[in-house]
C-alpha positions in Angstrom: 24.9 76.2 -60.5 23.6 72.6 -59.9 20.3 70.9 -61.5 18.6 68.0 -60.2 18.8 66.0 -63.5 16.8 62.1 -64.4 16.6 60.5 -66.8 13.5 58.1 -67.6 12.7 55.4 -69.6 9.0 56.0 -71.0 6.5 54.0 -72.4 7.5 50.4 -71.3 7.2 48.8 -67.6 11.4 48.1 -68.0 14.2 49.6 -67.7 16.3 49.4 -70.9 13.4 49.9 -73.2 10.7 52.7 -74.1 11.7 55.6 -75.4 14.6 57.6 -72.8 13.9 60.7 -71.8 16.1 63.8 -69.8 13.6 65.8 -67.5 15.6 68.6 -65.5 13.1 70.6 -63.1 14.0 74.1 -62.9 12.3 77.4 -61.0 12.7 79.9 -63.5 13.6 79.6 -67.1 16.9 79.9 -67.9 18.4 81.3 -71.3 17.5 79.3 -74.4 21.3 78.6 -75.7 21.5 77.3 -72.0 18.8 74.7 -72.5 19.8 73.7 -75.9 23.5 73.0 -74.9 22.4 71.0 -72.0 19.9 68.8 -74.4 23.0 68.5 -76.8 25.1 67.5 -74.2 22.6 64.7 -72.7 22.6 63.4 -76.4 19.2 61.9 -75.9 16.2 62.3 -78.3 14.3 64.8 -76.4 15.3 66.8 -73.1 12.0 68.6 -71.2 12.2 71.5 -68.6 9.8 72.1 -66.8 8.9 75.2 -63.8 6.2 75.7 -61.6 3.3 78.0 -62.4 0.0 79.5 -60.3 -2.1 76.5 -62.6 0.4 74.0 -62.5 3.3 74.1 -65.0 4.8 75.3 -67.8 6.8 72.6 -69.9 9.4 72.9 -72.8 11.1 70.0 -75.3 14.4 70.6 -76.8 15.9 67.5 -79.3 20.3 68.1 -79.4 19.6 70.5 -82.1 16.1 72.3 -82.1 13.5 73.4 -79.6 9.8 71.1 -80.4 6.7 71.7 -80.3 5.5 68.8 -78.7 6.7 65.4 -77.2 4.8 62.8 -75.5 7.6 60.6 -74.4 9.3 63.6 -72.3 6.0 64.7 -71.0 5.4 61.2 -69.6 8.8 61.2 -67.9 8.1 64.7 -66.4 4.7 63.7 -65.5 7.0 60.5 -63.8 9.1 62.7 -62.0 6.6 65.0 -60.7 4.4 62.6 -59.2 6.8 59.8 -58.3 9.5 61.6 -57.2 8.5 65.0 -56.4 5.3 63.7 -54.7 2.6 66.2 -56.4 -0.3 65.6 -54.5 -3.1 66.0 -57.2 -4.4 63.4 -59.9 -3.7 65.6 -62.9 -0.8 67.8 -63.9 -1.6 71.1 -66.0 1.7 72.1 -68.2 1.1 75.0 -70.4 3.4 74.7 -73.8 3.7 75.7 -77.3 1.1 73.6 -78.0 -1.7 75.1 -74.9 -2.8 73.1 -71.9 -1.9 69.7 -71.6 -2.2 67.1 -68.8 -1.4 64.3 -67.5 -3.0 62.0 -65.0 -1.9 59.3 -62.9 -4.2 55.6 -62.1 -2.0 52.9 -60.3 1.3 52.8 -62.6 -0.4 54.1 -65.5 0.2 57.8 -67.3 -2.2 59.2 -69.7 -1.3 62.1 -71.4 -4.0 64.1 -73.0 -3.0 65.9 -76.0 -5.1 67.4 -78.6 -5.8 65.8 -81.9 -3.7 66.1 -85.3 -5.8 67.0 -88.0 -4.5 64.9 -91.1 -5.1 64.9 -94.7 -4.6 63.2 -98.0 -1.1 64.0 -99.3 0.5 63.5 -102.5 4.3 62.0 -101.6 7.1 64.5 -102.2 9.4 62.3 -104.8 12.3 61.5 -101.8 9.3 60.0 -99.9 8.7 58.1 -102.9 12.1 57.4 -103.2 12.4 56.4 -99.4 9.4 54.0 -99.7 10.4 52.3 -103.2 10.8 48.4 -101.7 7.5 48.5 -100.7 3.8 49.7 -101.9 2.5 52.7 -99.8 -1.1 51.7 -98.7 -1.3 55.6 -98.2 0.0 58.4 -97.7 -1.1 61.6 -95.6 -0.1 64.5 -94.0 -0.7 66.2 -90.2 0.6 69.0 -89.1 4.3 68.3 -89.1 4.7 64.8 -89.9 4.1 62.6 -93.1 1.9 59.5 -92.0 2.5 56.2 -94.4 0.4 53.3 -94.2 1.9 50.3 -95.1 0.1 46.3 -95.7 1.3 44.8 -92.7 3.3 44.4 -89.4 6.4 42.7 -91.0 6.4 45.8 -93.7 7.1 48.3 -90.9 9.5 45.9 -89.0 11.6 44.5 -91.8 11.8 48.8 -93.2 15.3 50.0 -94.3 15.4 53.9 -95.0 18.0 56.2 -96.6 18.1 58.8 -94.1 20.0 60.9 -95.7 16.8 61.2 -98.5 14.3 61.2 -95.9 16.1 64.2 -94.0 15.6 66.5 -97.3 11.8 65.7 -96.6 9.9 69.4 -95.5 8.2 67.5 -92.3 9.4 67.4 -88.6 9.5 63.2 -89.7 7.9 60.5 -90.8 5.7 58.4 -89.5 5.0 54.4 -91.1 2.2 52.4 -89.7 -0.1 49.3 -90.2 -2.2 47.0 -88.6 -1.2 45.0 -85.9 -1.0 41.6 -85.5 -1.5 41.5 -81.6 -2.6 45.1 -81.4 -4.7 47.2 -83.1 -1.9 49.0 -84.8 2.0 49.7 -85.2 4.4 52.1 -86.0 7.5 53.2 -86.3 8.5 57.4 -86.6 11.8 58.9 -88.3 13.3 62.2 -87.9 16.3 62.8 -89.0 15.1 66.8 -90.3 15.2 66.9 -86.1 18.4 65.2 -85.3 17.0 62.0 -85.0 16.9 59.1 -87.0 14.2 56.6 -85.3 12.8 57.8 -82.3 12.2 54.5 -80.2 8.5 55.7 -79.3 6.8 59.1 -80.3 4.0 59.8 -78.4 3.1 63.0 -80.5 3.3 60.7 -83.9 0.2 59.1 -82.0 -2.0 62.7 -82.5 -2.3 61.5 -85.6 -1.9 57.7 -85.6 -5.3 57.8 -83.4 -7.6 59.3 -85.1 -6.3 57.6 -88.3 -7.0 54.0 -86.8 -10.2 55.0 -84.9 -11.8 56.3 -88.2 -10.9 53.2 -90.1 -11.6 50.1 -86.9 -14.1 52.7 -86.2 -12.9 52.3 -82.7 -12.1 55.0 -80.2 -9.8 53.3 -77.6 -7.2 51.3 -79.3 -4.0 49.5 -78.0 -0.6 50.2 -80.0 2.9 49.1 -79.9 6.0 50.9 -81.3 8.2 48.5 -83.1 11.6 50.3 -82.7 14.6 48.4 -81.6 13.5 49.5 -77.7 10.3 49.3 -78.7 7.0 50.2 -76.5 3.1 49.8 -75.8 0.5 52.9 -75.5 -3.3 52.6 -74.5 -4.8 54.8 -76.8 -8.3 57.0 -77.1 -9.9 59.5 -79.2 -12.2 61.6 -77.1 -13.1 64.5 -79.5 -10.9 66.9 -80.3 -8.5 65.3 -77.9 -6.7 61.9 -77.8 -5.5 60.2 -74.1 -2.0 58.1 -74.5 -1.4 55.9 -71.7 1.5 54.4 -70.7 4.3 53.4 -67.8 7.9 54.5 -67.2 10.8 53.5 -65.3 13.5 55.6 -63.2 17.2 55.0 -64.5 19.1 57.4 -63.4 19.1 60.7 -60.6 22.3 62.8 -60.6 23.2 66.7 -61.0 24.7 68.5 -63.5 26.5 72.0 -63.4 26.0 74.8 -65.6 27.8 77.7 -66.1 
């Protein structure tokens, strides 16, 4: 059997940067070991499938080695794909997921995903987190619901960060997330996850459930801009709006191609 298959570069106006993702449409589900080999064989950092439903669609993340709860980056480049390429003639997409309703809506070349917010709270740093962070002070340190957040002094902290993966994968989180104030942006970050078969994701939209809030509450601010300071790097329009936050961003077509499956 043949899949329509694209890969998209999200979060950036380039090609070459952002954060790749592998979107595969399908029209019904097919069997979970299925869509797990095919995410291990496209070896990128998140692979989403997506089918049509009466409301809209229903959307599902795999990483090479685990299915996700949520991933911004992936539902940006379906949200790409379905509007761009598969010419969906409404403003906003509906996916239903493990983590509810989501949507996405489209204004010019932007995407704004709206997700709801990560509740975070004060944490006390398991010792390989200490242990991970020893070269520089932690400004704080708190927990969401599957990530670690660490606040660090400034930009050049976050940037100039070497971790021992191998000690941050024995952390009990989905990863890591390291932030600080920006200097030409409200803030910056930077998200590990080698627990999920990834090391540094180039840029995390669902690490921003929780960077948002964190930052609006302390620049007591609600719409903030952000850039992700990987190697590929990537720029987000942010907003809290209750319960909810909006992540805006573009993304760029790479590749179109089929694959087979068995």
């Amino acid at each position: 059997m043949k899949l329509p298959i694209y890969q998209i570069d999200a979060f950036t106006d380039r090609l070459f940067c952002g954060n790749p993702a592998a979107v595969v449409p399908l029209n019904e589900w097919l069997p979970d070991e299925t869509l797990l080999k095919i995410a291990a064989e496209n070896n990128l950092a998140e692979t989403a499938f997506y089918i049509p439903t009466e409301a809209g669609f229903h959307i599902r993340w795999f990483t090479p080695t685990i299915e996700v709860d949520l991933c911004g980056h992936a539902t940006l480049a379906a949200a790409y794909v379905i509007f761009k390429i598969q010419n969906y003639p409404h403003e906003i997409i509906r996916f239903d997921s493990r983590s509810n309703e989501l949507s996405v809506t489209l204004n010019d070349d932007w995407l704004t995903l709206n997700f709801p917010v990560d509740h975070y709270h004060i944490a006390v740093p398991p010792p390989a987190l200490v242990e991970c962070f020893k070269s520089v002070t932690m400004a704080g340190v708190y927990k969401g619901k599957s990530d670690y957040l660490v606040v660090l002094n400034d930009e050049e902290e976050v940037k100039e960060l070497d971790i021992d993966m191998i000690v941050l994968s024995t952390i009990p989180a989905r990863g890591i997330i390291v932030t600080a104030a920006g200097n030409d942006v409200d803030f910056v970050s930077r998200f590990f996850a080698p627990q999920s078969g990834i090391d540094e994701d180039p840029v995390t939209g669902s690490a921003h459930t929780t960077l948002i809030p964190y930052w609006s509450e302390r620049l007591s601010k609600t719409i903030l801009t952000a850039k992700q300071i990987s190697k590929r790097g990537g720029y987000l329009k942010c907003e809290l709006d209750g319960e909810r936050v909006k992540i805006g961003g573009q993304a760029r077509l790479y590749l179109h191609g089929e694959i087979e499956t068995e």
